[in-house]
N, C-alpha and C positions, 0 to 999 in steps of 0.2 A: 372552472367552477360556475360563472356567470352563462355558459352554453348548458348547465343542466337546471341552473337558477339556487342555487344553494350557496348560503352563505358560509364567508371564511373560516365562522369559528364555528359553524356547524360538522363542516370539514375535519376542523383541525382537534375538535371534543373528537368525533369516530374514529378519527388516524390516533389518537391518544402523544396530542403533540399542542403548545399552547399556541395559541393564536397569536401572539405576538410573534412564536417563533417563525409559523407559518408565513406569517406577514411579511418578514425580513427575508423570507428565501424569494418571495412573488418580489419584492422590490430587488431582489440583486445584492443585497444585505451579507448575505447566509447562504449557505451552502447545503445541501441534505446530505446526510450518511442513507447509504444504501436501502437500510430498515426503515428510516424515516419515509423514504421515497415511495418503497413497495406499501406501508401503512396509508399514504395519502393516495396512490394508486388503488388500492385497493379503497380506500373511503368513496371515492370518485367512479368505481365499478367502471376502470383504464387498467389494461396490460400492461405491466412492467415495462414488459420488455419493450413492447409498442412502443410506449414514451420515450426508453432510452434510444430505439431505433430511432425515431422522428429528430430528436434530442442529437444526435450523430448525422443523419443529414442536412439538420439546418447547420451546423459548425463546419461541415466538410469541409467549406474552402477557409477558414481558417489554418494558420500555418501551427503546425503544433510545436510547442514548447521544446526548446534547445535543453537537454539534459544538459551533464557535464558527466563523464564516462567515471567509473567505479576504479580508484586508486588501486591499484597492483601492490600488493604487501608480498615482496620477498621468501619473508621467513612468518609463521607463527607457531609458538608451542615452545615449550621447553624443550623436548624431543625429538626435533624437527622436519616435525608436519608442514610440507612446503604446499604453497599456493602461488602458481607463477613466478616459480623461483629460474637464476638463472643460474649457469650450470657450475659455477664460482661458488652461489650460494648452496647451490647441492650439496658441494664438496665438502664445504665448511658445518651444513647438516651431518651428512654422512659421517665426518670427524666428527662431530658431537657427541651423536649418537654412540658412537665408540668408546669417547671417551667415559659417556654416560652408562653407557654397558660394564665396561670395566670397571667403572668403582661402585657399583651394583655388585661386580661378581666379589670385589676386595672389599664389600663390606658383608658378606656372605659367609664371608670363609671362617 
């Protein structure tokens, strides 16, 4: 902002964002959602995408953040709609399912 000579809250009125908020993202505060970012990009007449490119090479040699891997669930559903089920669990599906068919048909009759 200070390379086009424009102030914060000049900024942050055009991007339709308050200047406080503005304030807190430029100190490390706050974070932008994506919208917020292309509105100030766009106030500041900078590429999106440029800034996140640039934004992606200065962090490169940062190490990125350790997930923890998405829990395997067995069984879900009444009806037994398997997701990574093993094949124990199938079986006990498959009997369900059976059993739930059949008094389906014996409440039918």
């Amino acid at each position: 902002m200070n390379d086009q000579g424009r102030q914060l809250k000049d900024v942050a009125k055009t991007a339709d964002i308050s200047a406080s908020q503005l304030s807190r993202v430029f100190n490390g505060l706050k974070v932008f959602t994506l919208d917020q970012l292309d509105a100030v990009c766009a106030a500041l007449d900078l590429s999106t995408a440029m800034v996140i490119a640039k934004a992606d090479a200065a962090t490169a040699d940062r190490p990125l953040p350790r997930i923890a891997p998405l829990p395997t669930i067995p069984r879900i559903g009444v009806i037994g709609f398997n997701v990574g089920a093993h094949d124990e669990d199938q079986a006990l599906a498959a009997s369900d399912d059976a059993d739930w068919q059949a008094r389906q048909e014996h409440e039918n009759e």
